[in-house]
N, C-alpha and C positions, 0 to 999 in steps of 0.2 A: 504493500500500500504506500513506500512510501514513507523518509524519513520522518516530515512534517505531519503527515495523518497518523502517525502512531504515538498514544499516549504513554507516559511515566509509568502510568495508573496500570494499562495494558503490558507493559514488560516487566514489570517487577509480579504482575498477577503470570505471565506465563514463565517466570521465574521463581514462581511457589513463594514472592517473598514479600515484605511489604514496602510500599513506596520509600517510606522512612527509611529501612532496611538498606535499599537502594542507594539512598545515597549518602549512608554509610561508606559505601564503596566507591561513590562517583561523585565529583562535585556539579554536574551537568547531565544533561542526555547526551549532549555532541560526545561527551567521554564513553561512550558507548559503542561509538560508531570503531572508533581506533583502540584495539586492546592494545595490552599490555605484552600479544604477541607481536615476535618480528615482522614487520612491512617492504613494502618495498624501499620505503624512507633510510631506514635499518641498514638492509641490503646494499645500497648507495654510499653510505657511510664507509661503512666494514671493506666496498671497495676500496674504495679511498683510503683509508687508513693500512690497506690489506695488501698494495698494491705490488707486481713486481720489482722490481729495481729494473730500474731505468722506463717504466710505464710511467705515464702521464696519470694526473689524477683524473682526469678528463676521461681519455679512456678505460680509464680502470670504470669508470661510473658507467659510460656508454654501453660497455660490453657487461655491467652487470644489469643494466636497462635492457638492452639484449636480451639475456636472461631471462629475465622477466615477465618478457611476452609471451613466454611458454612456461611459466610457472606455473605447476598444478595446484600450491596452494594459496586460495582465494586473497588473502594479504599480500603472500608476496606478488602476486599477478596483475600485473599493470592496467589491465584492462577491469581485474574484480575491483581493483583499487581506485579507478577512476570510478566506477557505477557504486561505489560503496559511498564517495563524496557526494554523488548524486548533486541534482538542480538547489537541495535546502539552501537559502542561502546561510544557517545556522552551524550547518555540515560547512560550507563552505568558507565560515568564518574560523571553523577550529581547524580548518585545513592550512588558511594561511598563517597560524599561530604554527602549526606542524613542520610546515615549512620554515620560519624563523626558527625554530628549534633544530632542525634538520642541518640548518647554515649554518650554524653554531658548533654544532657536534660535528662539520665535517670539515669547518676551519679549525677547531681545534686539534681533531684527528691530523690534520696535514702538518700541522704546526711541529718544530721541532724544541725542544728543552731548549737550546741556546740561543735558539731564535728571538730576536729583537725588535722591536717595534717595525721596521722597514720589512723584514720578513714576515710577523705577523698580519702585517697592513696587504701583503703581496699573499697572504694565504687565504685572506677573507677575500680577498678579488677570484682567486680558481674557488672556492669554495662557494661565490654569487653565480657563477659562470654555469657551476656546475646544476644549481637551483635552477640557472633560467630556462637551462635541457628541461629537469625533471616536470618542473611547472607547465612548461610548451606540452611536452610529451603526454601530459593527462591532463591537456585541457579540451575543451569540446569540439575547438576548431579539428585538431590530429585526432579525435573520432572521428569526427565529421570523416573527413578523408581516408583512414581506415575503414569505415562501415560501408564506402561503396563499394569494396571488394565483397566475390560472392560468396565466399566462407570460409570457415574458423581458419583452417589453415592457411590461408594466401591471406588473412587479415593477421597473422602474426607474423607471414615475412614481411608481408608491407609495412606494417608497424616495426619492424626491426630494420629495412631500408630505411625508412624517416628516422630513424637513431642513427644512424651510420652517418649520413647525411647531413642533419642537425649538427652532429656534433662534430664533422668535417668544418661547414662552415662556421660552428665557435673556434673552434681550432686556429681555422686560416685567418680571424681575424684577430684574434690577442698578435700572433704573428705577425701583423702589419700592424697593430697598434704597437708592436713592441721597437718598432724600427725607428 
């Protein structure tokens, strides 16, 4: 039905538990929507932080967005993960908070101990960079365009070209921006 048509009252009753009860454990509904399991957010991170020597953080994140697109499970799967955000715009307020979280944890992920303002300042720029993929990549427009392919499978390679591609041309411009 529907982030917005489903009540407090209705998930804590098909939770055996009571509203009160509920949020106990939540301070919101939107905290409902994103457990406390691994996402694709997660995922992106642990790239980046995970990455091989001599990979880009960029690519480490591309090719785990990649990934992604054929994730069997519904969190980490790019596609469950955008329809999970769904049209709410209340879903879609705790998602840009997920994301200011996410930038966070994956400048600090890249960041090194002896790193200094100049480096950290140059860590939070690949780690914005790396946002602007994730954000383009599950936004409606890159459905839109995925969803006129005819099915599942040829909508995960196309979704996985638009990764490829996306994040060629962030690539090739930090590259002229750095010249």
């Amino acid at each position: 039905r529907g982030f917005d048509d489903v009540t407090v009252a209705e998930i804590a009753d098909a939770a055996n538990i009571s509203v009160k009860t509920l949020f106990t454990y939540v301070r919101a509904k939107e905290e409902l929507l994103f457990s406390d399991e691994p996402n694709v957010l997660d995922t992106v991170v642990a790239a980046g932080r995970d990455r091989r020597p001599g990979q880009t953080p960029l690519v480490a994140a591309a090719t785990a967005l990649i990934g992604a697109a054929g994730d069997p499970e519904p969190a980490r799967n790019l596609d469950g993960f955008r329809r999970l955000t769904g049209a709410s715009p209340a879903a879609r307020a705790r998602l840009r908070v997920l994301w200011e979280e996410t930038e966070d944890a994956l400048a600090e992920a890249l960041a090194a101990r002896r790193d200094g303002p100049r480096e950290r300042a140059a860590r939070r720029l690949v780690a914005a960079q790396i946002m602007v993929l994730v954000r383009t990549v599950t936004s409606d427009e890159v459905a839109a365009l995925i969803d006129e392919t005819d099915n599942s499978k040829r909508r995960r390679e196309a979704l996985r070209d638009w990764i490829r591609e996306a994040a060629g041309s962030l690539a090739r411009g930090l590259q002229a921006a750095g010249r």
